[in-house]
N, C-alpha and C positions, 0 to 999 in steps of 0.2 A: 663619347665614343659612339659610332653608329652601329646600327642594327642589321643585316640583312636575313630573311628569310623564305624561306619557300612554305606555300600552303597547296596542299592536296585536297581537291573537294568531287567527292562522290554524289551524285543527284540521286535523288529516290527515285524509282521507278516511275516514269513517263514525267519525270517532270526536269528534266535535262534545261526547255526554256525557261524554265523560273529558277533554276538554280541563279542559269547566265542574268537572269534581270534581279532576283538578288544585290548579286555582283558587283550590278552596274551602280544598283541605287548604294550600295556599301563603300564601295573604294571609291568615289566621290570624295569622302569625308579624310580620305588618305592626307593627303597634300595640308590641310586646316590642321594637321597634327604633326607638320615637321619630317611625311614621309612623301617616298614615288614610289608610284608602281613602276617597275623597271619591265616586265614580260607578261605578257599574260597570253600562255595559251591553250589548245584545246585538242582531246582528243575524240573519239567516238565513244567514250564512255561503258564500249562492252566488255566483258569478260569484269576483273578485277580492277581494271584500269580507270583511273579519276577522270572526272569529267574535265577537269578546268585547273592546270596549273599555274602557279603565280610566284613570282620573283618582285619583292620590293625592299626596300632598307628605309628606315626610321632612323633621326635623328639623334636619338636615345634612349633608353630603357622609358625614361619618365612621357616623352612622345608615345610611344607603343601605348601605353599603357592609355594614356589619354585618348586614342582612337578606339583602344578595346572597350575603354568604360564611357562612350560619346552615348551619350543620350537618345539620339536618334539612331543610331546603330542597335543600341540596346530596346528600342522599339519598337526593333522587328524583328526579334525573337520569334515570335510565333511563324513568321513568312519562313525564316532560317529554316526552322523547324520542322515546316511542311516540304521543305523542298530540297535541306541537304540531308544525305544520311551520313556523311561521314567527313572528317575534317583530319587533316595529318597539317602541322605545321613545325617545322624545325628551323633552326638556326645555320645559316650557312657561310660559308668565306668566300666573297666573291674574288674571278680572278680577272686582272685586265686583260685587253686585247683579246 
């Protein structure tokens, strides 16, 4: 059964470009695990509002999981670290058309 979800990412404080190259270099690894990125978009990141929303779906719990625990994802931990504050990710039902 497939997966879809949405992720909310807040950048720290002037670091909005390195959230976005983050990002880049992270959901790369999407696709190698059975998932797409289905949207990826972006606001201006003021007030309360996330920087960089994202819609994708996995293949399956055991995919998801394999892209959360990727080696090289888990290697930039410290990058994450420095450049997002904040992460919302829920499960969604996508609808067609």
């Amino acid at each position: 059964m497939s997966i879809s979800l949405c992720c909310l990412l807040w950048a720290r404080p002037g670091q909005h470009e390195g959230l976005i190259a983050y990002e880049d270099r992270v959901l790369e690894l999407v696709s190698e695990h059975g998932g797409r990125v289905l949207q990826r978009g972006r606001t201006d990141g003021s007030g309360d509002q996330p920087l960089e929303i994202q819609v994708f779906t996995f293949e399956s719990q055991s995919a998801l999981d394999g892209y959360m625990n990727d080696e090289r994802r888990l290697a930039l931990a410290d990058e994450r670290d420095r450049v997002v504050a904040r992460t919302e990710l829920m499960h969604v039902t996508l609808n067609e058309g």
